[in-house]
TILUM-195496 format. One line per 5 residues: number of its first residue (from 1); for each residue x, y, z of C-alpha. Coordinates in steps of 0.25 Angstrom, whole numbers. Each point is the difference from the previous one (the first is absolute). Layout:
! TILUM-195496
NUM) X Y Z ~ ...
END
This chain:
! TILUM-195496
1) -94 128 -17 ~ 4 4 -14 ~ 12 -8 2 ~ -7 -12 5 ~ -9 -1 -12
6) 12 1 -9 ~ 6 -11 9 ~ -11 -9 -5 ~ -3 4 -15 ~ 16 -4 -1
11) -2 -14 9 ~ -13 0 -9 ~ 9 -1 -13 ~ 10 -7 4 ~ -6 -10 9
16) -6 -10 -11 ~ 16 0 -5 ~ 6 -4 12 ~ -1 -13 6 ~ -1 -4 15
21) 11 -5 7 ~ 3 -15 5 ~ 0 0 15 ~ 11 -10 5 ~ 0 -4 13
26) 11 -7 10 ~ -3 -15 6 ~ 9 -6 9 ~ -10 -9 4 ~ -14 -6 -2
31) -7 10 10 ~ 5 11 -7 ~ -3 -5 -15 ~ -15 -1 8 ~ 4 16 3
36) 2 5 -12 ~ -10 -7 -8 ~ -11 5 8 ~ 8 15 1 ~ -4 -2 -15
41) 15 -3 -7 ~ 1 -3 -14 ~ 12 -7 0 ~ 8 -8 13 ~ 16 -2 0
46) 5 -13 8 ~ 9 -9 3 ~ 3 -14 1 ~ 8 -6 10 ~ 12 -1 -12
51) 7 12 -5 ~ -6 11 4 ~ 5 16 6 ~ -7 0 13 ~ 3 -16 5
56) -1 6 15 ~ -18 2 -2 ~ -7 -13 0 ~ -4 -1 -14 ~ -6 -13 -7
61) 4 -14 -2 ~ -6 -6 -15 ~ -14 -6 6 ~ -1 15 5 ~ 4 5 -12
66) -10 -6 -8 ~ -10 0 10 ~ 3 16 0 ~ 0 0 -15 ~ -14 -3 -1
71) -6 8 11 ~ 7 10 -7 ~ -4 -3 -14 ~ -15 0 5 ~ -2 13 4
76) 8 4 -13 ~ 14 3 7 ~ 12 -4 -7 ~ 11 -5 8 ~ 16 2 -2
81) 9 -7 6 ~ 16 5 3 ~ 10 -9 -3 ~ 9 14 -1 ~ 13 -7 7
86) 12 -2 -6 ~ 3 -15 -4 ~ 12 -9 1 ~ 3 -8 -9 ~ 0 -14 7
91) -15 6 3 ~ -5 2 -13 ~ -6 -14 -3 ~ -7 1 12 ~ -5 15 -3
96) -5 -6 -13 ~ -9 -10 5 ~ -6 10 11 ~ -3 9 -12 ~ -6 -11 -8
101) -10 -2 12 ~ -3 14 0 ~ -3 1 -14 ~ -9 -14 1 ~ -7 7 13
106) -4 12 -10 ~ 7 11 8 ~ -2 11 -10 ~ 13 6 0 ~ 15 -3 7
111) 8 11 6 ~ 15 -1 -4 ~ 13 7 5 ~ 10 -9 -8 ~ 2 3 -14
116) 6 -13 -3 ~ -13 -8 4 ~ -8 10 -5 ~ 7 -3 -14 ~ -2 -15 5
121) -15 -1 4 ~ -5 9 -12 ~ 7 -9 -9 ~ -4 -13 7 ~ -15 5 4
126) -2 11 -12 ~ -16 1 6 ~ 3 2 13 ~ 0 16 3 ~ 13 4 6
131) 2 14 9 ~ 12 7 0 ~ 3 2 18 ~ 4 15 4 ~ 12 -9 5
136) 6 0 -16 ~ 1 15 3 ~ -5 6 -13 ~ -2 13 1 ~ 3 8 -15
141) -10 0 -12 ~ 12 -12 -8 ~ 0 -9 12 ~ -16 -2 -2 ~ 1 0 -14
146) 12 -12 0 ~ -10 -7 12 ~ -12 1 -11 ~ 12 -5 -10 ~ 0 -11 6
151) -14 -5 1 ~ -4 7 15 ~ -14 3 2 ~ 2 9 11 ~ 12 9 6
156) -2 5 15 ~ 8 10 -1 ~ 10 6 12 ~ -7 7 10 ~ 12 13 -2
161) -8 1 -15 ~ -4 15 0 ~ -15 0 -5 ~ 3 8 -14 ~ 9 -10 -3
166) -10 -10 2 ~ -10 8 -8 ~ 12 1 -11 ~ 2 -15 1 ~ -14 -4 0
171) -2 8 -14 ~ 14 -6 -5 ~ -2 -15 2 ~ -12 -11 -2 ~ 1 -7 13
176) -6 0 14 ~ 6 9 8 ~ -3 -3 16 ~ 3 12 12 ~ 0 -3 15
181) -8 11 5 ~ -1 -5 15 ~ 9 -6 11 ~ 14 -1 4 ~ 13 4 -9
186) 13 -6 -2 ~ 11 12 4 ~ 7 -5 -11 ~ -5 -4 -14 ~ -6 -12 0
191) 10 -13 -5 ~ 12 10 2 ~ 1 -3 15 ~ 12 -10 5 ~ 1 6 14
196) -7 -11 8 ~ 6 -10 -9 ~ 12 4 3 ~ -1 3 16 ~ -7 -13 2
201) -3 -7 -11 ~ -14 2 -3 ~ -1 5 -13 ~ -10 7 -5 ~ -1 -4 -13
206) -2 -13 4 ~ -13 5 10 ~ 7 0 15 ~ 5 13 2 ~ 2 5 14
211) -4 13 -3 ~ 13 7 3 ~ -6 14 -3 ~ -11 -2 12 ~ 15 -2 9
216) 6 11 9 ~ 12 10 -6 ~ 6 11 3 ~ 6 9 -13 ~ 17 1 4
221) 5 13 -8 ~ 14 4 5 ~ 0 -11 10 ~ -12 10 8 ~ -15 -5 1
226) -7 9 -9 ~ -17 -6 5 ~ -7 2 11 ~ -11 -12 -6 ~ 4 -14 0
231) -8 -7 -14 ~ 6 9 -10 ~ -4 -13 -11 ~ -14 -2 4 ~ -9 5 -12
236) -14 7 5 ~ -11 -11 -9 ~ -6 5 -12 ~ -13 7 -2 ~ -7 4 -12
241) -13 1 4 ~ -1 16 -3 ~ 6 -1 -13 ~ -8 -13 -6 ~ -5 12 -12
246) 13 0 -3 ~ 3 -15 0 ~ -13 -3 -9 ~ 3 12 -11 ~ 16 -7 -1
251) -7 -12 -7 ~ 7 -9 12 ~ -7 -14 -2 ~ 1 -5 13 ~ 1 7 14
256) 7 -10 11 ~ -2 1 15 ~ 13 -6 7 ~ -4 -10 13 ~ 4 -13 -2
261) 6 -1 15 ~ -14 10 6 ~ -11 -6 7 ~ -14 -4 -7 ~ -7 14 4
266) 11 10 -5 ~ -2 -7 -14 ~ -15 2 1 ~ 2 14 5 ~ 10 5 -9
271) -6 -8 -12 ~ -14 6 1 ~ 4 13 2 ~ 6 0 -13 ~ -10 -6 -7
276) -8 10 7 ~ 10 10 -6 ~ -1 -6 -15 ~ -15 0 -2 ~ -1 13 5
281) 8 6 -11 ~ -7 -8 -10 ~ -15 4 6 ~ 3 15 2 ~ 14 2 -6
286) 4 5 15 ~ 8 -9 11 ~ -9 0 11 ~ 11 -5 12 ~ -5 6 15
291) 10 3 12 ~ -7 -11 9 ~ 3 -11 -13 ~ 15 6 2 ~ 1 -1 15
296) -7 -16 -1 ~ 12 -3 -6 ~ 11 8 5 ~ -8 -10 13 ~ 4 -11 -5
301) 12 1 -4 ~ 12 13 -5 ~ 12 5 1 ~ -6 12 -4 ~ -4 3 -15
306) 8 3 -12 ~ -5 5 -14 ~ 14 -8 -6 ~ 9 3 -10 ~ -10 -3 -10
311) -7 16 4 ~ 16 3 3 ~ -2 1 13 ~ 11 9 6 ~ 12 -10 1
316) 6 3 14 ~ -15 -2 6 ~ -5 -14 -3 ~ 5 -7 9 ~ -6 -1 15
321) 13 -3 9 ~ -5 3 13 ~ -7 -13 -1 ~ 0 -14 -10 ~ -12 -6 4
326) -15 5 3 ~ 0 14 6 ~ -15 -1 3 ~ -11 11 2 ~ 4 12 11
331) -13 -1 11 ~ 6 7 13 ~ 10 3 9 ~ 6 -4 14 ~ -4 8 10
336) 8 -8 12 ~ 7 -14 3 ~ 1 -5 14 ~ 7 -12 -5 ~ -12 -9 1
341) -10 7 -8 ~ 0 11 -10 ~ -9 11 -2 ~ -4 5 -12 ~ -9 10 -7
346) -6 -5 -12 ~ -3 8 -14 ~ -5 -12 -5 ~ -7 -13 4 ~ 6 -13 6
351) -5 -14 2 ~ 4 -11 8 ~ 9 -10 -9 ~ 4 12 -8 ~ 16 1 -2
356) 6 15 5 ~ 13 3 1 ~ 7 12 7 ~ 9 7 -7 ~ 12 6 9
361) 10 -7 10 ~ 0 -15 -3 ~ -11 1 -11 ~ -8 -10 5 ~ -13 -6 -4
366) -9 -11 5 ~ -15 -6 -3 ~ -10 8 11 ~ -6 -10 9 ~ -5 10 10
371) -5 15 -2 ~ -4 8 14 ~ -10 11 -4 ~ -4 8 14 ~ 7 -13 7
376) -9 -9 -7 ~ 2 -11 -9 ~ -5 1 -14 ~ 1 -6 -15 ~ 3 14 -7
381) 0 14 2 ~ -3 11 -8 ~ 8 12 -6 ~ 3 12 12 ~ 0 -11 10
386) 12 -2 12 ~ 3 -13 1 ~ 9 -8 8 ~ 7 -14 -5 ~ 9 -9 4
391) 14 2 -5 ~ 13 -4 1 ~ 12 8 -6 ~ 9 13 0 ~ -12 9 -3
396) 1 15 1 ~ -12 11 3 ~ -3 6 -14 ~ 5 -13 -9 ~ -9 -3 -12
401) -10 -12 2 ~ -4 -7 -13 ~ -9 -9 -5 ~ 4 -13 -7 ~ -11 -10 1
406) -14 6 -4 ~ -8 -12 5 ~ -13 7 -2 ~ 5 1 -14 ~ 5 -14 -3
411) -14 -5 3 ~ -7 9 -8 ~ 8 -3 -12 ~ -2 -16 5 ~ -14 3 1
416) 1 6 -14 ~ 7 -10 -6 ~ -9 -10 5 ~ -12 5 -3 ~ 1 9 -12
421) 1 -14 -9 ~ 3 7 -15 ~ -9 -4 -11 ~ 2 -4 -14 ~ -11 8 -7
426) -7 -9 -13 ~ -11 3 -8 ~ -12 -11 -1 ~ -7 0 -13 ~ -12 -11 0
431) -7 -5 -12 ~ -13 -8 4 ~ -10 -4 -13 ~ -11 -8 -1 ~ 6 -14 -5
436) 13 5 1 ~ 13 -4 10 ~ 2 9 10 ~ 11 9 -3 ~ 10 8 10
441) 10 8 -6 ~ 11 7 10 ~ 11 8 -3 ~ 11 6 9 ~ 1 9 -9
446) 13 -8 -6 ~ -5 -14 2 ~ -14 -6 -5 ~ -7 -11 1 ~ -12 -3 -7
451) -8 -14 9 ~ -12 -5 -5 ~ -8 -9 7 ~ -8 -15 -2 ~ -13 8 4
456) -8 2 -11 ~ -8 13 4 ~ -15 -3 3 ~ -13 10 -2 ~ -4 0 14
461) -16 -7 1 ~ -3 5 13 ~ 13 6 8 ~ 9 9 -9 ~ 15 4 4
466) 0 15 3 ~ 11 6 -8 ~ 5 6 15 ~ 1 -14 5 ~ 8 -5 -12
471) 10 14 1 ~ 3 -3 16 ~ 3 -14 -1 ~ 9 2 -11 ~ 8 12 8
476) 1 -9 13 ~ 15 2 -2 ~ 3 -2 15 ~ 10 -10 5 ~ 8 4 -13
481) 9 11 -2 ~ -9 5 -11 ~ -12 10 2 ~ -10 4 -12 ~ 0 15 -5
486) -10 -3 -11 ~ -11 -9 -3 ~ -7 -1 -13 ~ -11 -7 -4 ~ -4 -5 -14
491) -12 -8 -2 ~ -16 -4 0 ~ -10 2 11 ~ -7 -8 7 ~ 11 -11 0
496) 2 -11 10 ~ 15 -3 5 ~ 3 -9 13 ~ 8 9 10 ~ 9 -13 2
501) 4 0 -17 ~ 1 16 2 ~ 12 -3 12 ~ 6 -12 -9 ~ 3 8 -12
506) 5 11 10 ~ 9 -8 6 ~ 6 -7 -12 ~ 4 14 -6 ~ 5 6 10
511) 8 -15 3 ~ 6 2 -17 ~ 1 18 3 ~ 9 -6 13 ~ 8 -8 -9
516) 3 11 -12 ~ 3 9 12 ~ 12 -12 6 ~ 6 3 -15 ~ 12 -8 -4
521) 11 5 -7 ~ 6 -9 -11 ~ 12 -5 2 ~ 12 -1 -12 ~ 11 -6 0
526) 14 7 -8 ~ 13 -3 0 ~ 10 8 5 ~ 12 5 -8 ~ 11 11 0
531) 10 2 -10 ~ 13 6 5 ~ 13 1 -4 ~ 13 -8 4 ~ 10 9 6
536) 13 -4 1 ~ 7 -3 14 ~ 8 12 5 ~ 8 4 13 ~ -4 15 -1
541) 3 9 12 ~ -10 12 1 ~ -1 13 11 ~ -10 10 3 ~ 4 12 4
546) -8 11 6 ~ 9 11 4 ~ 7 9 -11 ~ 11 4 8 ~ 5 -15 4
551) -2 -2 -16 ~ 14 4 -1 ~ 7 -9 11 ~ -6 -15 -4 ~ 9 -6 -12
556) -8 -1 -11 ~ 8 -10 -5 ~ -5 -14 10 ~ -15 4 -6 ~ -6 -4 -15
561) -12 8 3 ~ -3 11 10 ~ -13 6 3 ~ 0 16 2 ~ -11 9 2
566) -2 11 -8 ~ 11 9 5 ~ 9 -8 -2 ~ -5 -4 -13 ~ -1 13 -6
571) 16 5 6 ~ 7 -14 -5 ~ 2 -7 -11 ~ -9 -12 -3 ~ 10 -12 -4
576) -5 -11 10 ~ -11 11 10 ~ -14 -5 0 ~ -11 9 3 ~ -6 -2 12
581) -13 6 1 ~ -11 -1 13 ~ -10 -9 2 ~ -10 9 3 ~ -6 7 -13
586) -10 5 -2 ~ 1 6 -12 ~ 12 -5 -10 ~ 8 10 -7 ~ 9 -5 -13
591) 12 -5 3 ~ 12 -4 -10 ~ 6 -8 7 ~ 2 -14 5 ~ -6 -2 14
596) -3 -6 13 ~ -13 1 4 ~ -8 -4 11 ~ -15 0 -4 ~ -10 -7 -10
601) -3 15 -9 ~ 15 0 -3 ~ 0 -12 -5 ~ -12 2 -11 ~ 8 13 -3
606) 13 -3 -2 ~ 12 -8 -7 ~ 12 -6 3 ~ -5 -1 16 ~ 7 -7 14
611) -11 -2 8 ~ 1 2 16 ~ -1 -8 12 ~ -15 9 2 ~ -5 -11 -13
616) 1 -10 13 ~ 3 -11 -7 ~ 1 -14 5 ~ -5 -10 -9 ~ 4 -5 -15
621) -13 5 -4 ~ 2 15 1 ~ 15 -3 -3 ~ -7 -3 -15 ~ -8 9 -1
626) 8 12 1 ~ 10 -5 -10 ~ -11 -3 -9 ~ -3 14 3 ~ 14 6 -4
631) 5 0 13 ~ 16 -2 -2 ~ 3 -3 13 ~ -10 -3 12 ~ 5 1 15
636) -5 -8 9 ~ -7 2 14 ~ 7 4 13 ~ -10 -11 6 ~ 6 -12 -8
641) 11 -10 8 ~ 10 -9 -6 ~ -9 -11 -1 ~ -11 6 -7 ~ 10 8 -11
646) 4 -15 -4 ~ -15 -5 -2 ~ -1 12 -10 ~ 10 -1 -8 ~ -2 -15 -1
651) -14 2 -2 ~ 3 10 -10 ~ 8 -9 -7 ~ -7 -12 -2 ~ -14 8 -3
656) 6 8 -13 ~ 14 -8 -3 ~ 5 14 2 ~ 9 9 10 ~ -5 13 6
661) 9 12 3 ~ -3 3 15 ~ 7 9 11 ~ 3 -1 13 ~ 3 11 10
666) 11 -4 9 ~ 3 12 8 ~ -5 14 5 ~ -10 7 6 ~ -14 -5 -2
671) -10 8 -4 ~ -13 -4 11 ~ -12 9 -2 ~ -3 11 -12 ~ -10 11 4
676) -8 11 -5 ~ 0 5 14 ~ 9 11 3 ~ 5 -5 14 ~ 13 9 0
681) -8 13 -5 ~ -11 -3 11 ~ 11 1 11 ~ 8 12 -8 ~ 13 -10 -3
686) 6 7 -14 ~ 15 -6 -3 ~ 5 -6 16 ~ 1 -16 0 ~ -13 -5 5
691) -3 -13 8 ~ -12 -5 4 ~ 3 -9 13 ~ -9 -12 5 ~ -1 -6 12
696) 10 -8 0 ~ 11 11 -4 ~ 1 -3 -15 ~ 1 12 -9 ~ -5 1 -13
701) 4 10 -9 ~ -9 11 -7 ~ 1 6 -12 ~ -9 8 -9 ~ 3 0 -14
706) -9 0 -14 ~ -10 6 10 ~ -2 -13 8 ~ 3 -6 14 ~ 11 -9 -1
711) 4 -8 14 ~ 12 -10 0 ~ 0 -13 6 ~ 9 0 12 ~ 10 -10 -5
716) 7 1 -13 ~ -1 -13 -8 ~ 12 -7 -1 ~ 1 -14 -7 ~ 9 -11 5
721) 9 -6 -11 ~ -8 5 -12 ~ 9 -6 -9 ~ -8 -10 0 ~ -12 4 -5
726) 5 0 -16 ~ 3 -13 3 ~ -17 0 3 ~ -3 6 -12 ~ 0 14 4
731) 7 8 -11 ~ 1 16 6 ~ 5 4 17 ~ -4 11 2 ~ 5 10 10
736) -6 11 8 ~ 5 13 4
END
């Protein structure tokens, strides 16, 4: 007890010092915006039908957008919409105009992946709010500060971020900084993934990844099968619920859900859970979460729960790779199969149109159409009953039966969504004086609107207008989304007011409180200019180089410039070696010497850089920026053909009268996926060559190094005739060993 009551003289202190955290939910669609505003969001992120990470959900088209925008607006949600791919640089006109409408549609504020159009947009629209996407892969306390540098309102900051770092970050910087607390993760950090570019050409960073990590492998060490499991990829999703305390204390501005691709009532779910989370904390300084709220979800959709590497969750256990997709809720057991119907004991309770599965042989599932109870036909049966269905499938006697549709559930969160309609609360303030205009004043608590009307207030002769009368009319709120908490009244007795002026004045205030609340944002319009230096054109031949004892064997000789990593930097002398340092750091060390680095921090930090194909570089604009920067030398994107090297340089050109100094990587192995989890540790791999093997027999390479999971595409690349690429513009080949 003694405990408890100091739990709350300390919540008590600090409680009026902290302040509540936005709640950003997913819609990938209009139903779901409808989800989460009545689950009681803050904020909502969305997508057009242009430019945005998750193309495959059904996301909006610009009436819906600015249909969605007001809605939204309305009830006081603000609205962010991604345009967090990668762009081209024969799309940026085009990208510009789509961000114009947005701007003009008063979204509130843009997502952005690419640093080039970030620089672009918050030159061009210098009112417009831009957030920095997970997908720019800042994750140390200098890449948030160079984001802030910049002009960003907002960094969302990768979901491997450790929450003291975030607390030290958050302390550190004057800028938003944005957590997904909810929902699927990326096996590999967010922006850094090639792998389904490169297998099939669905890039990631351009928001049609094929989801690679979610495939079949098996881990090859000494050419033996070291698993037993199949998904060895598949992350388990996010859940924070439990440590929300902690969240809140961090100073976190924003917590984000992830499920832009879920249905309509996982959003609702999810969402007012965590509001239900939030307010709890704030009101009694606990987390008030139940077992049933956690087994709603898990209903719904999981792959079983992780607390992520933000709570460092142990680093061999956050993946789920029995299974990639929804596991759903264990409710019995198969007791027999006489390959028409199965029989099975329930330990929970089943519904016709309910989804199961049985887990064991084929792991097969279906809708159920038909439960037998005692031979007879029913719509559900209840927990500790034998039941019989029809099946079809390789099904053992003791496999696993689980749930995967709740439909009982689904409608009640319908049911919910429909009928629980939120409400705008406003205050009514009415002044009614003899010879006086009726006066209403009502406030949102942000917005107010003082309406008076053309009634000149009467003393009554023979029928006065009761004080109660004059208060209910005024508070008849319904049909809108606004609902009265207070009215006040200010004004003589015995007074005469006709009910029809009284319903007049209140619906022209809350017709000028609707249009305060469907704010626009202004629009300015900058110019946008970088001043960057004119490098000379060069024929420069670079290597990267990995491995210290092959240092040895390469002829030094055919390279200008080679980058080395710290042992071989630290053994040899330094005459043309570069540093190469990793791309995941989060926290930067000093470092006397010039560098190739991989990541945003390292840029803010450092002199005399090359910056890495992990920049993902494809258009002019970023090419600018990082000069302007101090970047020396930028290296351009795996993901970049001929044709669109051509369009940059040329761009590059005609824009600033000036020539960059790019590279190229022409050979070598291709660094795919970097991640925090430790796939080789999981399985007990320490120094043998490990492969993981698709499907299809191709073998990427794995390597842990700096602490991270590296896996290798499984073709080196190799450039045809790339001679000809000075004769592009490129000044540096690299090669990689």
């Amino acid at each position: 007890m003694l405990v408890a009551q100091n739990h709350q003289l300390l919540y008590n202190v600090i409680g009026d010092f902290m302040k509540k955290p936005e709640l950003l939910a997913p819609a990938g669609s209009f139903e779901s915006l409808i989800a989460a505003i009545e689950a009681g969001c803050d904020a909502v992120y969305l997508s057009g039908k242009l430019y945005g990470a998750r193309s495959f959900a059904s996301n909006f088209d610009n009436d819906e957008l600015i249909k969605a925008i007001k809605l939204a607006h309305l009830y006081g949600v603000k609205v962010y919409v991604t345009i967090n791919t990668l762009i081209y640089e024969d799309e940026v006109e085009n990208f510009l105009k789509y961000v114009s409408f947005l701007h003009h549609a008063n979204v509130d504020a843009v997502i952005i992946q690419d640093i080039g159009m970030f620089d672009l947009i918050h030159q061009t629209y210098p009112n417009l709010e831009i957030h920095i996407s997970t997908q720019m892969h800042i994750h140390n306390l200098e890449g948030v500060k160079l984001v802030q540098k910049l002009g960003a309102k907002r960094v969302v900051l990768a979901r491997e971020t450790p929450i003291s770092l975030i607390s030290e970050i958050k302390k550190q910087t004057d800028i938003e900084i944005e957590v997904f607390v909810h929902g699927a993760l990326c096996v590999s950090y967010s922006g850094q993934c090639l792998m389904s570019s490169l297998i099939g050409g669905r890039s990631g960073n351009r928001g049609t990844c094929a989801q690679c990590c979610r495939q079949p492998y098996d881990l090859i060490v000494d050419n033996k099968k070291v698993n037993d499991e199949k998904y060895l990829l598949s992350m388990k999703d996010l859940m924070t619920l439990r440590h929300i305390d902690e969240l809140i204390e961090s100073g976190i501005d924003s917590f984000k859900i992830e499920g832009r691709m879920k249905r309509p009532e996982y959003v609702y779910m999810v969402t007012s859970l965590y509001r239900k989370a939030i307010d709890s904390y704030f009101k009694t300084g606990e987390v008030k979460i139940n077992d049933d709220d956690i087994e709603d979800i898990k209903s719904l959709f999981n792959r079983e729960f992780t607390k992520g590497f933000i709570f460092n969750e142990d680093k061999t256990k956050i993946t789920n790779s029995y299974r990639p997709n929804h596991l759903g809720i264990n409710i019995g057991e198969v007791l027999n199969y006489d390959g028409k119907k199965v029989t099975i004991k329930l330990t929970k309770p089943v519904c016709v149109k309910d989804g199961i599965r049985i887990v064991g042989g084929d792991d097969v599932g279906k809708e159920v159409d038909v439960i037998y109870l005692n031979g007879v036909k029913v719509k559900e049966a209840g927990a500790s009953s034998i039941i019989k269905i029809p099946f079809k499938g390789d099904i053992s006697v003791g496999s696993k039966v689980v749930k995967t549709t709740d439909t009982k559930l689904i409608d009640d969160i319908n049911k919910k969504i429909a009928s629980q309609k939120r409400k705008v609360s406003v205050s009514l303030d009415i002044d009614a004086y003899v010879g006086k205009p009726l006066t209403l004043t009502i406030t949102d608590g942000i917005n107010t609107c003082v309406t008076k009307s053309d009634f000149i207030v009467q003393e009554s002769i023979t029928s006065p207008t009761s004080v109660m009368v004059i208060k209910d009319q005024m508070a008849k709120l319904g049909g809108t989304v606004f609902e009265a908490s207070v009215t006040s009244f200010h004004g003589d007795d015995n007074i005469f007011i006709p009910i029809r002026k009284i319903n007049e004045l209140r619906r022209t205030a809350i017709s000028l409180l609707t249009e305060k609340r469907l704010y626009e944002i202004p629009v300015t319009k900058g110019e946008y200019r970088r001043d960057v230096k004119d490098f000379p054109k060069e024929r420069v031949r670079t290597l990267a180089i990995s491995k210290i004892e092959d240092y040895a064997k390469i002829k030094k000789d055919n390279y200008q410039e080679i980058y080395v990593g710290h042992d071989i930097w630290d053994k040899y002398p330094h005459d043309n070696l570069i540093l190469k340092i990793p791309r995941v750091l989060e926290r930067l060390t000093k470092e006397d010497a010039p560098l190739l680095i991989g990541e945003l921090g390292s840029l803010y930090k450092y002199d005399n850089c090359v910056t890495d194909f992990s920049f993902n570089v494809v258009n002019s604009y970023s090419v600018a920026l990082l000069h302007a920067m101090g970047a020396r030398r930028v290296t351009l994107s795996y993901e970049l053909n001929d044709h669109q090297i051509v369009k940059i340089i040329d761009a590059y050109h005609k824009r600033y009268q000036k020539h960059p100094n790019l590279e190229l990587i022409i050979s070598g192995p291709i660094e795919a996926m970097v991640s925090k989890y430790k796939l080789l540790d999981k399985y007990h791999v320490a120094h043998e060559e490990a492969y993981l093997k698709d499907k299809f027999n191709n073998h990427f390479k794995v390597e842990e190094k700096d602490n991270l999971t590296y896996i290798y595409h499984y073709e080196n690349i190799s450039l045809e005739n790339p001679q000809k690429y000075y004769d592009m513009g490129i000044n540096s080949l690299r090669d990689e060993k």
